[in-house]
C-alpha positions as CSV (number, residue, x, y, z in Angstrom):
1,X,85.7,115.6,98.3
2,X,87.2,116.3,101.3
3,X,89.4,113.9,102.7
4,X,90.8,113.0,106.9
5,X,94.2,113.8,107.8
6,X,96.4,110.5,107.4
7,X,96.3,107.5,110.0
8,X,99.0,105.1,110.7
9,X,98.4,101.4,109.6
10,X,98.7,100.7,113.3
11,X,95.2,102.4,113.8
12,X,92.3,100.9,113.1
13,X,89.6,102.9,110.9
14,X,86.2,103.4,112.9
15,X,83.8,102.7,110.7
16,X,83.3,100.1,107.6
17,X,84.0,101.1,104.1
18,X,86.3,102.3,101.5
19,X,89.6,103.9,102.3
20,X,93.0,105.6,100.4
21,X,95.8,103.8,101.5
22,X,99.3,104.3,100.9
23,X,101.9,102.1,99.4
24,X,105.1,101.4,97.4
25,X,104.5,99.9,93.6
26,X,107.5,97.7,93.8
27,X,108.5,97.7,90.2
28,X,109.0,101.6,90.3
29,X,109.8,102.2,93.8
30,X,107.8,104.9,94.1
31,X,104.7,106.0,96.1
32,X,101.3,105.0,94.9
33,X,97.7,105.4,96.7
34,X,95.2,102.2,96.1
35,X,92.1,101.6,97.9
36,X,90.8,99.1,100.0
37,X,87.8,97.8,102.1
38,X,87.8,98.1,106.0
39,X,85.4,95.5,107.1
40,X,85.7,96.2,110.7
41,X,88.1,93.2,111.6
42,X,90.0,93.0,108.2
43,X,91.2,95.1,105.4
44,X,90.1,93.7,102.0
45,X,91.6,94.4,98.5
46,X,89.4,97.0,96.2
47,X,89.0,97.2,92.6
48,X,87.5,100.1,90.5
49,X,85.3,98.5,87.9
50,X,84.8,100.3,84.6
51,X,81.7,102.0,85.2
52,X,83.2,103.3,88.4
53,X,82.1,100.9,91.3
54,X,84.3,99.5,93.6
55,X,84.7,95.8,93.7
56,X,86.1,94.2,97.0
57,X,88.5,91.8,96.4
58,X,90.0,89.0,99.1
59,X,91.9,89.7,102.7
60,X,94.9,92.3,101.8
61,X,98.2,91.4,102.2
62,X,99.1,94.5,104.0
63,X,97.1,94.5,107.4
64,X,98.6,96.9,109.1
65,X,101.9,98.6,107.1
66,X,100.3,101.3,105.0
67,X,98.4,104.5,106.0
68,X,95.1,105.7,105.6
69,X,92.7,108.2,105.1
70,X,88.9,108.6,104.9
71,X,86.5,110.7,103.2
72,X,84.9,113.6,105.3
73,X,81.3,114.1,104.8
């Protein structure tokens, strides 16, 4: 899989879909990657379900803080 350079939050993504954003787990205070849903207006929360699927969750809570990145095709 070949993934896009990295955006700033600041940036809106193109096209709909799934993206790698980046974070801080606040527990550890330490980076972490999740995932999320871009649905052209909004970025949406994304679950991995256990056979693999992602699952879109509600409105994130980070709109536009963290940095992402697509996947090339």
């Amino acid at each position: 899989m070949k993934l896009t350079p990295w955006f700033p939050g600041t940036v809106k993504p193109v096209r709909v879909g799934v993206y790698e954003r980046t974070g801080q787990n606040p527990p550890f205070n330490n980076p972490s990657f999740r995932f999320a849903y871009w649905d052209g207006e909004l970025w949406k929360g994304v679950w991995a379900s256990p056979k693999g699927e992602f699952v879109v969750g509600g409105v994130a809570n980070h709109q536009h803080s963290l940095d992402w990145r697509g996947v090339e095709k």
